[in-house]
N, C-alpha and C positions, 0 to 999 in steps of 0.2 A: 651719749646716745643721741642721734637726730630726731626731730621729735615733726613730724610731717602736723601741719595747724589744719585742722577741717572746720568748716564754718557748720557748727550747732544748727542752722536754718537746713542740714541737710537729712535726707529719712536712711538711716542705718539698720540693718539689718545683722543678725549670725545666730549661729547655731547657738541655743542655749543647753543641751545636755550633754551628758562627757561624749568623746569621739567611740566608734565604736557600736557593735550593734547590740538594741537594749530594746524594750517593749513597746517603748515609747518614747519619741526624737523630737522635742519642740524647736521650733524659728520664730526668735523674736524679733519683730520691726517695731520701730520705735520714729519718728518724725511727719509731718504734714503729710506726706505720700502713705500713710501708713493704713488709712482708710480705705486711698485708692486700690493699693496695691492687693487690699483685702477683695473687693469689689475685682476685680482683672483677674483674678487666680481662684476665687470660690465659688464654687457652685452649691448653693445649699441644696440639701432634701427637700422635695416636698413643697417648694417653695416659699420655706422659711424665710421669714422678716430678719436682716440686717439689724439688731440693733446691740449698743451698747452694755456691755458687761453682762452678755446673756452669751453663754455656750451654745455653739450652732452645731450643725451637724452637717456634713455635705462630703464633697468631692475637690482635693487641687487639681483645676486642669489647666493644660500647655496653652495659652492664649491664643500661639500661633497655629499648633494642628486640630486646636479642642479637644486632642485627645486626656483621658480621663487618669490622671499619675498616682492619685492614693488616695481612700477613701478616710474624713478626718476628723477631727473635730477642730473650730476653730473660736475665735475669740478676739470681740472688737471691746478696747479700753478707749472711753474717747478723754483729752486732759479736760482739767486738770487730773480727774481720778483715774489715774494711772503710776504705774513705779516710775517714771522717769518726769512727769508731769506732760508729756506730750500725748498725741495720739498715737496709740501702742495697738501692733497687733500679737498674737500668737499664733502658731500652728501646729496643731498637734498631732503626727502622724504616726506610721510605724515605723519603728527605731533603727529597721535596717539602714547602714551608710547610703543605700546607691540613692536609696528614696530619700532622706534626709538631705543629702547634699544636691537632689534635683530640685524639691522644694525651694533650698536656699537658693541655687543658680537661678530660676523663675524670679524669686522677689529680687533678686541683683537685675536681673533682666528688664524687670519693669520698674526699674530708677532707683533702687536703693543701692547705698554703697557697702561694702562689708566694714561693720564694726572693729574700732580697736580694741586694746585688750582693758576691761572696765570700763567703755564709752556708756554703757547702758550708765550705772550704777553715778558716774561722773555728771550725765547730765542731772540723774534728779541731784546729786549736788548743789550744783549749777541754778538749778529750776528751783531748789528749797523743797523740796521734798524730804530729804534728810541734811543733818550735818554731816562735817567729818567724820564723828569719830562716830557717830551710828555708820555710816559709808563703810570704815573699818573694819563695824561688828558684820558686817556680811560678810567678809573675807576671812573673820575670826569663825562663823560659824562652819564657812566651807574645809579651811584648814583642819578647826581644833581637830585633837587627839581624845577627850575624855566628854562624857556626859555632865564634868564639872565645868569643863572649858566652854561649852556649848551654852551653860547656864549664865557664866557670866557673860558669852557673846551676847545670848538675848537679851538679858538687861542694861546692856549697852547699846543694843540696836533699839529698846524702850525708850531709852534715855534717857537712862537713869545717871549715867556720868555727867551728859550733857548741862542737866538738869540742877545738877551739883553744882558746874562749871559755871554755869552763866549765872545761877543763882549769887555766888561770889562776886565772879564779876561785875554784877550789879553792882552790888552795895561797895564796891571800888569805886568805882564811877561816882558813886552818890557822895563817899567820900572824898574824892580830887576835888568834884563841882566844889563841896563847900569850903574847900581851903582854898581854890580857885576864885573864889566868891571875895574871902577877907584879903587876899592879893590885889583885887582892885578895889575894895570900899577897907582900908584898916581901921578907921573912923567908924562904922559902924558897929565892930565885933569887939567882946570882950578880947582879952589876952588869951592866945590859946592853951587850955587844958592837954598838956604835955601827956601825963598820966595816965590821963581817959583815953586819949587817942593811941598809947601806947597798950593797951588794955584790947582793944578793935582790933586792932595792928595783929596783936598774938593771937586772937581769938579766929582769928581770919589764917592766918598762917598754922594754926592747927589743926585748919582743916584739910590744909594740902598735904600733912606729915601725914593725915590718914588715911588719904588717898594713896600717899607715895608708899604706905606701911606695905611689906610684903609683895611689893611690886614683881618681883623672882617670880616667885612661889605662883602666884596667878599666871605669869609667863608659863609655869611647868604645867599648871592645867590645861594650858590653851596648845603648846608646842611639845609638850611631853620633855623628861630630864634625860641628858645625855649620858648614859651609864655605861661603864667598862669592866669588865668582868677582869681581870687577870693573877697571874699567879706562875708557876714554875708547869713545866708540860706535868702531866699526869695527878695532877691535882686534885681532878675533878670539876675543872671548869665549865666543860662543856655537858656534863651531870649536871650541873646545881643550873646549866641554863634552862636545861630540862624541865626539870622540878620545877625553878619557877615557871612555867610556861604551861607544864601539866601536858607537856607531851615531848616526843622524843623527835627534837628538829636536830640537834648536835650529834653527828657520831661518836661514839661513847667503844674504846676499845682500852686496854691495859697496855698500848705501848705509847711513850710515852712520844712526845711533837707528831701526835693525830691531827690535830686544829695547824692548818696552814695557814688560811684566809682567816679572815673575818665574816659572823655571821649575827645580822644586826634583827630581831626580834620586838615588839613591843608588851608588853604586859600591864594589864589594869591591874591597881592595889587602890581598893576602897574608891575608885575614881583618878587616883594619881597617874597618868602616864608614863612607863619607862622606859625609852626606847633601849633596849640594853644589846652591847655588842661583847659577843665571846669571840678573845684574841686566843693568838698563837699562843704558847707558852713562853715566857723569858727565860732564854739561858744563853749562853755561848754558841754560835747556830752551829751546824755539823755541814749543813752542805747550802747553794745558793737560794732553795725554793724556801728552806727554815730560813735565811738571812733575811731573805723576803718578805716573810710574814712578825718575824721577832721585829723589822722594823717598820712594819703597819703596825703591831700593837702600839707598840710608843709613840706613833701620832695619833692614834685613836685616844690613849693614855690622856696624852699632854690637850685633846679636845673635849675631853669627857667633862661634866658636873659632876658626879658621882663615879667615885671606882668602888670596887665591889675585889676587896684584895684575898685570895685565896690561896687557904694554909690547909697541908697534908696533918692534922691535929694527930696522925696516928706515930707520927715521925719528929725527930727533935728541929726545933728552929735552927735554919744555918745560916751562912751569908746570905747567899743567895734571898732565902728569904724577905731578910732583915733589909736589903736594897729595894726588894720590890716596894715594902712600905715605906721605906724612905721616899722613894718615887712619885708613890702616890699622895703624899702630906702635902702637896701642894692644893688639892682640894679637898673636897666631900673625903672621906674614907671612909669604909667598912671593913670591918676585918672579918671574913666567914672562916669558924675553922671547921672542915671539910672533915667525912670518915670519923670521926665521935666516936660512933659504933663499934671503933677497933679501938678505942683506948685513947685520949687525953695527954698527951707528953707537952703538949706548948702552953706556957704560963706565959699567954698573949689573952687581953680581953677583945673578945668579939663574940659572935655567935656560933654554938657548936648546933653542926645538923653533919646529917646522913643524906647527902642526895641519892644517892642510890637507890635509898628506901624511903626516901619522903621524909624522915623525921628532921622534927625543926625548922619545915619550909613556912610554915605556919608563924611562928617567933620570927621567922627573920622576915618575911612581908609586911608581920605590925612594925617590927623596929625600923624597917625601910621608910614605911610611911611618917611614923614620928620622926625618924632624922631630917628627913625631907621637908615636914612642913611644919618642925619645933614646936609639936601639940598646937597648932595657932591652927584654927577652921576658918578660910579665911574667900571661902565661896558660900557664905552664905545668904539669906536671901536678901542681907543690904549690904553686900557689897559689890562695887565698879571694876569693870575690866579696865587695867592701866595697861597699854602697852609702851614700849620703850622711850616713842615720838612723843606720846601724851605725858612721860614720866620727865623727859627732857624740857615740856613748856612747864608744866608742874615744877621742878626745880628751879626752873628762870623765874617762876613765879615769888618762889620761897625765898630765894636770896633777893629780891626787889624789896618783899616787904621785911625781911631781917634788916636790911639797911635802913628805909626808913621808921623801925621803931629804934634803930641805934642812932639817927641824927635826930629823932625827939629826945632819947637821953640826954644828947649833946646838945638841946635846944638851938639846932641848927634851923637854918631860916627856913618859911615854911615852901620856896621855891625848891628847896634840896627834896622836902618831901614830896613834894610833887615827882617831881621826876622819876622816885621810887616806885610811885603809885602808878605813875604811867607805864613803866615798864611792866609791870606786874597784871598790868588789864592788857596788856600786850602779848604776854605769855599765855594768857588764860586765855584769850581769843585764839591762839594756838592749836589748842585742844580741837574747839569745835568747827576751825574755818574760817571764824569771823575776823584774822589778820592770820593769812599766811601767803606764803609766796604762790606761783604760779609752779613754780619748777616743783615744791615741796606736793603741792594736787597732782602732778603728774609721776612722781614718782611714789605713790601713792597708789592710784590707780592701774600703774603698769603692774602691777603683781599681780590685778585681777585676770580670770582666763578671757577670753573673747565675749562670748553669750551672758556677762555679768555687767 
């Protein structure tokens, strides 16, 4: 992607709330101009005092007709205390488009440029107002899916990860310096204690296994689990999508390849996310629009984390069947055996419910949740959001210090150690920003929307 360079000395502006008309439509400016622009566009009531991090009340008007655009409230941040660390304004109008997007044309008009997509969020980066991977937990809190996910974004936008990270990475540092130290004076240091420093080494590298613990699973809080529901037409597939969901989204008829499409739903269980999609039925298609759909299920299939494999329990297991679970053993499976209510023929372990009637929607949400997160509670209040970027410098961390506690085994020279170590405060600086690329910050912040 081309990446257009904007010199940070310049005052950006955009729309901060979703597109769309809403009660209320903020425009954040952010740069040197950003005071000014406040001052050219506000009229206060009453002749209210301009000042800093006090809510005003007033009018935006058209600088060039003085005509009078929306009655507002507005808000001057001067830096450093500001989210981006510059002079930040807001404006807070009514949420209709025509008025939000005149507001914005004005502040463009009177020198601000329009923001890229996370420029806000990038410069306090930049400025040191947060780290990265706090920078991240605002995009984790906008995305997440669960009231769980949202919990460990804030404790990452706290900084509580950070806080981990760099704490480690210290006491790295502390240890290179002193092996660094007997590198150039050997004369003055005992022989090095192999042992002890192998002891640090593991103690230090247990603490990134804990971080790395469960890395998934926080992912499924934050992005919610890909779930596939499937099974042969007439099952009851799109019943038990029902039930779980506690209302009737799936049409529910007795002939059998009703579900054509795909229809994708999300469902909370105790805080878990499951984005679950009910397919077509698997069989031999009969005409082009069934071949159509039998062959969306099996990419949906082959994309899913969790299948959700559904058996007619009232009817004996056939091939058919028997292929569909074979299908699914490449991930997660659940086996639900469907219609219980009519009698039990399949000596298959799964769970028997009745979607029709609700029984056993209840057993198989608890058993969802326990297969999901292998009884391990793993959002609670000390633990760090890891997402995959920070799980990858994390890993580069872990195999740095695994090598150098295996060239202390080997009483390799203490220059091999080094090199471990550096790599290892290398990785960890990862994390928070403090050694990463340029390209890595930008491709980072392009997921943010515009107004962040």
């Amino acid at each position: 992607m081309f990446h257009v360079k904007h010199s940070q000395d310049e005052t950006i502006a955009a729309i901060a709330t979703p597109l769309g008309s809403g009660g209320v439509g903020v425009i954040r400016v952010s740069g040197e101009e950003a005071q000014a622009t406040l001052i050219t566009l506000f009229l206060p009531s009453n002749g209210t005092k301009i000042e800093s991090h006090r809510m005003l009340h007033g009018w935006v008007i058209d600088p060039k007709t003085k005509d009078k655009v929306d009655e507002i409230m507005a808000c001057l941040m001067l830096a450093p205390k500001s989210y981006t660390g510059e002079d930040v304004v807001e404006f807070y109008c009514h949420g209709g488009m025509a008025i939000v997007q005149k507001v914005l044309s004005l502040t463009l008009a009177s020198g601000s440029r329009l923001a890229q997509r996370g420029e806000f969020t990038k410069r306090a980066f930049l400025n040191g107002k947060l780290d990265l991977a706090q920078a991240e937990a605002i995009l984790d809190l906008v995305n997440t899916q669960s009231a769980r996910g949202a919990g460990l974004a804030v404790r990452q936008l706290e900084g509580r990860l950070s806080a981990v990270v760099k704490e480690l990475r210290q006491k790295l540092v502390s240890m290179l310096a002193k092996f660094e130290v007997r590198i150039d004076f050997p004369d003055d240091y005992p022989k090095t204690n192999y042992d002890a420093v192998i002891r640090k080494i593991n103690a230090h590298t247990q603490v990134i296994s804990d971080m790395l613990r469960d890395t998934q699973l926080r992912r499924v809080y934050r992005q919610g689990l890909a779930t596939v529901i499937v099974g042969k037409p007439n099952v009851g597939k799109s019943c038990l999508l029902n039930a779980l969901l506690g209302e009737d989204r799936a049409i529910v008829t007795d002939l059998p390849g009703t579900t054509r499409d795909s229809i994708e739903e999300t469902i909370n269980i105790n805080g878990l996310p499951l984005r679950i999609v009910d397919t077509a039925g698997l069989r031999h298609p009969r005409d082009k629009a069934e071949q159509f759909g039998v062959k969306r299920t099996e990419q949906e299939l082959a994309a899913a984390d969790l299948a959700l494999v559904v058996i007619d329990a009232s009817k004996q297991l056939d091939k058919l069947d028997r292929s569909i679970i074979k299908r699914a053993k490449g991930k997660q499976c659940i086996v639900i055996l469907n219609k219980a209510d009519l009698g039990c023929k399949v000596k298959l372990k799964g769970y028997k419910v009745s979607a029709l009637f609700g029984k056993g929607i209840k057993e198989l949400k608890q058993g969802l949740f326990l297969a999901v997160t292998n009884r391990r509670e793993t959002a609670g209040n000390d633990s760090v959001a890891i997402n995959e970027r920070h799980a990858e410098c994390l890993r580069g961390a872990e195999r740095a210090l695994l090598n150098a506690a295996e060239c202390c085994r080997k009483g390799a020279s203490v220059d091999l150690i080094c090199i471990d170590l550096k790599d290892a405060i290398v990785s960890l600086g990862g994390v928070t920003g403090e050694q990463v690329s340029e390209e890595v910050i930008n491709s980072i912040f392009e997921n943010f929307c515009v107004g962040k």
